[in-house]
N, C-alpha and C positions, 0 to 999 in steps of 0.2 A: 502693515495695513490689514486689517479684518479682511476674511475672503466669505462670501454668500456663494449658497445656491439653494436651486429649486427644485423637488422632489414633488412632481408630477404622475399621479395617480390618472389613467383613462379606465372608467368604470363601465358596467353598463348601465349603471341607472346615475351614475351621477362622475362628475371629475372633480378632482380634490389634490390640493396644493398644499408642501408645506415650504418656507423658506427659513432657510435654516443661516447664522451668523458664526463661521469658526472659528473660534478663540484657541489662543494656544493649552489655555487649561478645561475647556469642552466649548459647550455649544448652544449657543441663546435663540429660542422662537422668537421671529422676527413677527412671520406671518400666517394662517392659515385659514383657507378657504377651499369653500365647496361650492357648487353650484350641475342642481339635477338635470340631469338630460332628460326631453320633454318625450319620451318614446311611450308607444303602445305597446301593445304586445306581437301587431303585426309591423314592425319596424324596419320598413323597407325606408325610410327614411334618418336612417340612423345616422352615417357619415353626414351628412347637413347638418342635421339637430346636435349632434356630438360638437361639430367644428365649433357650432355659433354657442356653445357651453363653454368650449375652452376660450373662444374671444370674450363670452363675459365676463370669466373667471379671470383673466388678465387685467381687462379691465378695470373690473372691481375692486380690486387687491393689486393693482396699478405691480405686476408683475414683470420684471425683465424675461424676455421673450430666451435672450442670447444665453440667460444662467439655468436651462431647465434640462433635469436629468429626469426620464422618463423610464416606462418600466415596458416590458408583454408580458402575455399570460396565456394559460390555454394546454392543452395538451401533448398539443403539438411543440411546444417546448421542451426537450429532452434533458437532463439532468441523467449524468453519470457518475459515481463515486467509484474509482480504479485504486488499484494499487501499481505501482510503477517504480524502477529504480531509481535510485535517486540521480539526479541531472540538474543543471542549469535549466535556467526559462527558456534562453534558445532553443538548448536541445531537447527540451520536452515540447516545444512549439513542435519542433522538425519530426517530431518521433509520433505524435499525435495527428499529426496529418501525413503519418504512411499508412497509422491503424484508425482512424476518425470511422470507417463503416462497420470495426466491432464492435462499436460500443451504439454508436446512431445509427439508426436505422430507415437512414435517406442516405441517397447518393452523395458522395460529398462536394461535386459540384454544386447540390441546392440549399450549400448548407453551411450559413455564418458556425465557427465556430470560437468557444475561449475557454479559460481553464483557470481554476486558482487551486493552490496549492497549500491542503488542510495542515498534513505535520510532513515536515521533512526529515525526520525522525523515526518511522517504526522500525522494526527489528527487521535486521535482514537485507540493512542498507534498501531500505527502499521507504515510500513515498505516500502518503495519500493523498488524489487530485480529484477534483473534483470537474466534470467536465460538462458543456452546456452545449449545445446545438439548436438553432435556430434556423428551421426555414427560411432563404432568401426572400421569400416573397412576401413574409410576414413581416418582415424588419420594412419592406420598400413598401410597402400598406401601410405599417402604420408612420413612417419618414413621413410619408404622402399628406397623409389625413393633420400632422403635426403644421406641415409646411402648407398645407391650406388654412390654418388656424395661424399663422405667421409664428409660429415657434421655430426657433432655428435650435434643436437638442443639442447639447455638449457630448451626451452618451445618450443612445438606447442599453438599457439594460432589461434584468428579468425580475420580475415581481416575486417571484419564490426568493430571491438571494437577497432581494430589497427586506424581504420578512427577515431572513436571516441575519442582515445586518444590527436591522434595528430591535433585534434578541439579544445578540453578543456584545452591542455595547456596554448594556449594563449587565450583559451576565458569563464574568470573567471568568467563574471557576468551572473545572472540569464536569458538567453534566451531561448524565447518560439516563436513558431509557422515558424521555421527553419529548411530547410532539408538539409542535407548532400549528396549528389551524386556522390560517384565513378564509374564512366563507366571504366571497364577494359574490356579487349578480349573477354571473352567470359560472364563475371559475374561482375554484377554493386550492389554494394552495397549500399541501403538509409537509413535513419537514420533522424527521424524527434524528435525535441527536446521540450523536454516541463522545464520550469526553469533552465536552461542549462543541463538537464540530457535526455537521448532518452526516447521515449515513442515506437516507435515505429521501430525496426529493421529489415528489409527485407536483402536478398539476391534474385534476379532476375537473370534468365541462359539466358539473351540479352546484348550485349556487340559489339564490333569494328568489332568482325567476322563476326556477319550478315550483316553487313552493307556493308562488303567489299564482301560476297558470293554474295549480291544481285545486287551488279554492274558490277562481273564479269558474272553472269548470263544475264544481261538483257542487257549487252554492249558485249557479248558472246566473253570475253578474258579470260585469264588465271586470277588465284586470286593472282598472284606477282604483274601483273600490273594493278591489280584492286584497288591493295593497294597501288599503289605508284599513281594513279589518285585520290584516295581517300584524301590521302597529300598532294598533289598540289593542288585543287580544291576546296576540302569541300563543307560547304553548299554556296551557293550563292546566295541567297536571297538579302542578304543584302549588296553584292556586285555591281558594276558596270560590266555589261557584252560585253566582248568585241567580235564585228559582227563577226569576225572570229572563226568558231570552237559554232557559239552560241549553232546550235543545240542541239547538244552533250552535250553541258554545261548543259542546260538546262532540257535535257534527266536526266544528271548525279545527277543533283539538285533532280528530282523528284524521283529517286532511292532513297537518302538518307535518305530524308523527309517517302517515303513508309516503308524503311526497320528498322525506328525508332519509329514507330508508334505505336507496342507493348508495346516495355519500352514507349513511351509515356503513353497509356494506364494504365499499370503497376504503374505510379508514380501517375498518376489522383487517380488509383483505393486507392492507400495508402492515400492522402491526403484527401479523400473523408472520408472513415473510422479514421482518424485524428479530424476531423471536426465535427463527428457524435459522437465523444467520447467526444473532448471538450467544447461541450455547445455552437456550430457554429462556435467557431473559426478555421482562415481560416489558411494556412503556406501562409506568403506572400514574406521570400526568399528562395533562394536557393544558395547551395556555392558549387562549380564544381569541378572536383577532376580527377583522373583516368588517363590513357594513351589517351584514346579517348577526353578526353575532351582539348585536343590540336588541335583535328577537327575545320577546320576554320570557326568559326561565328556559333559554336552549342552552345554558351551562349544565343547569339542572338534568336535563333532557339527558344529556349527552353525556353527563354524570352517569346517570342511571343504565343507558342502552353499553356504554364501555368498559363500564365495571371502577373509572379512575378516577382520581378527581380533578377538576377544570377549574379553571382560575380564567376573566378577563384579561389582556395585557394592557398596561396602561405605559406606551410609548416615550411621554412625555415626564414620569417621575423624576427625570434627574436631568432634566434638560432647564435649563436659567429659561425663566422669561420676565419680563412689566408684570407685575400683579395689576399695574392700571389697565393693561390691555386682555389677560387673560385671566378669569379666576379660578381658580388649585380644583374645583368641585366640577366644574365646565369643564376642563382638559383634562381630569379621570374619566366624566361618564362618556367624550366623542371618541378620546383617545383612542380607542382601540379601531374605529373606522381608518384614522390617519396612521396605522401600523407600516404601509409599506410605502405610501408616499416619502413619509422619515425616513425611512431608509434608503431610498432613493436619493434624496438629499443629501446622507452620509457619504455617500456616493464618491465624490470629487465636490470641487469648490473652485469659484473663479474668482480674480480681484476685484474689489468692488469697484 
């Protein structure tokens, strides 16, 4: 019998589902939906507004509550790539929670931990693991906010490894000096690959939100229509500018470029420590990912500020669906929003 699951994205501007059908020769789109979470910029209302997102989003797209593997994100999310001898799963379980505080850095009382295990292989009889740490309290936050929305998760998982997944399915051979960039709302997660496996995994708290505070600030309108000039517009660089309205345009360009300019930083700063670790090799792509990176011409952008070239990811190229329910031109241009929800979904699977 076919096994389903749900691969459950919580955004800050919006939640997004994908359900995915396992076949034994891959894996057919069942379903997929989004539905925005109604926030301000001052969002003390968020856990409310979030919850009655995820019950639409059920709803709507008439979602099994009990098949959903869900992701976090945030900084606070640790990611460690070690080297280690080689051992079984037990004993690298036992051996990793006597050293869990060298590598994270929380107490290990407050601290979910897991590990997967990149090559079993390197030279020297030893190992490469990759290892994850989760604040306790972030996992029971967000269990909380799930099981107020009646979801009952089969797994929480982490949205940077959900990105990874849904890389490596269809990209089997050994690739090196390659980054991964999902810009979401508020938290972009990178992922830079040495032999097709990460070497290095960040989570970064810069994402679409600053981008749209800093235009509503400095164009001194509200952040609804900061967001909806931010959509129409984008960067404009690399656009033709039409005299009417330039200055503005113009103005708007140079807001975006300024309020990116951290995570620009941010990604320099990780490629730099990439390079210093691989004996000068450089990352010379980049593959684009997120809700934000639908902003118009920040491939472009980010082309130009990196020096490499950036490509969209388009998740769903090799994944079977109904042409009656999905059309091939629609699930290249969303695709790249639903990057880590899919791989969320790749996740595990239950019986139907």
């Amino acid at each position: 019998m076919a096994k389903v699951s749900v691969g459950l994205e919580i955004g800050g501007r919006a939640v997004k589902a994908v359900e995915l059908i396992h076949r034994k020769k891959g894996y057919e789109l069942k379903k997929l939906g989004m539905v925005e979470v109604n926030l301000i910029e001052e969002d003390s209302q968020r856990e409310a507004l979030t919850i009655e997102a995820i019950k639409k989003l059920v709803s709507e797209y008439k979602i099994n509550p009990k098949r959903v593997i869900s992701g976090i994100g945030g900084d606070k999310v640790i990611a460690r790539i070690v080297e280690m001898p080689q051992m079984t799963d037990k004993e690298l379980e036992q051996s990793i929670r006597w050293q869990v505080e060298e590598y994270i850095p929380y107490p290990s009382s407050e601290v979910s931990l897991g590990f997967h295990i990149l090559d079993k292989d390197l030279a020297g009889e030893k190992m490469s693991v990759m290892l994850v740490g989760v604040k306790k309290e972030m996992i029971e936050a967000h269990l909380h906010l799930l099981q107020k929305a009646g979801i009952s998760p089969q797994i929480i998982d982490v949205n940077a490894l959900a990105l990874f997944n849904a890389f490596q399915l269809f990209n089997t051979e050994e690739l090196s000096n390659i980054a991964l960039l999902d810009i979401g709302h508020y938290t972009s997660s990178i992922i830079l690959l040495v032999r097709g496996s990460p070497f290095v995994v960040r989570d970064i708290n810069i994402g679409g939100f600053q981008i749209t505070r800093s235009i509503a600030k400095q164009l001194k309108i509200d952040y609804e229509e900061a967001g909806e000039i931010k959509k129409k517009y984008g960067l404009l660089a690399l656009q033709r500018i039409e005299k009417e309205g330039e200055e503005k345009r113009k103005l708007l360009d140079k807001v975006i470029r300024e309020s990116m300019d951290n995570l620009i930083k941010e990604i320099i700063h990780s490629f730099e420590y990439y390079t210093s670790q691989r004996g000068g090799e450089a990352i010379n792509k980049l593959i684009l990912s997120g809700g934000t990176s639908c902003l118009k011409n920040i491939g472009g952008f980010l082309s130009e500020e990196l020096g490499i070239s950036v490509e969209k990811y388009d998740p769903f190229k090799k994944i079977a669906y109904d042409s009656r329910k999905f059309q091939t031109a629609f699930l290249a241009e969303i695709g790249p929003m639903f990057t880590v929800p899919l791989g969320l979904a790749l996740r595990k699977a239950v019986e139907v």
